[in-house]
Steps between C-alpha positions, in 0.01 A plus 500: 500500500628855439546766753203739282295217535526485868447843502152507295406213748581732764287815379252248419445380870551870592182566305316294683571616840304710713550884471696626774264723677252200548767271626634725763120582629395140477861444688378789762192338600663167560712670723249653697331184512872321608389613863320312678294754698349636182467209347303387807322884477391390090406169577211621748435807243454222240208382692303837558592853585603618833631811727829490659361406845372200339849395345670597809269268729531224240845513432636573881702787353500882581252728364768722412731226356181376274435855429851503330457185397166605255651805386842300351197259352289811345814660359586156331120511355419152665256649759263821432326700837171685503335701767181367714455767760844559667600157411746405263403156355685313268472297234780269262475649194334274198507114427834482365608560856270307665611238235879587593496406881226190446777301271801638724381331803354221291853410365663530854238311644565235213855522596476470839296173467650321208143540345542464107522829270204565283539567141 
């Protein structure tokens, strides 16, 4: 094989990739996701919306630590806030999310037990 034709192999895979801008967000919200707290904070947001009292209670962890906790999470557009009252309640933001932290524990849990992968 000649070196060009590694080359147009190269651009040709290249091509295929991801843009950059959507590979370092998607690579942003598995980070924020990496910790356990607010992956623990999107899992119960997955079920139904909630205030941060709610988290906090359910969780064991400081209102003010969950508080922080949301706002990394809202700035990485996997959880969205609205007002009810003088509560803040949140909300994970759309299916793909929802989606995102179903199959994640799925595939530990499926690791954890030896339980087959499904295709």
């Amino acid at each position: 094989m000649y070196a060009r034709d590694n080359g147009a192999a190269a651009r040709d895979t290249q091509q295929r990739l991801p843009a950059e801008e959507l590979v370092e967000t998607a690579a942003t919200a598995l980070r924020m996701l990496a910790d356990p707290t607010r992956l623990r904070l999107v899992w119960l947001l997955h079920e139904r919306a909630r205030d941060v009292g709610e988290l906090a209670s359910a969780t064991g962890v400081a209102r003010p630590a969950v508080s922080q906790h949301l706002g990394k999470l809202r700035l990485a557009g996997l959880v969205r806030t609205h007002r009810e009252g003088r509560r803040a309640v949140y909300t994970v933001r759309g299916g793909h999310v929802r989606r995102l932290v179903e199959e994640v524990l799925s595939a530990a849990e499926h690791h954890l037990t030896g339980a087959p992968d499904h295709d």
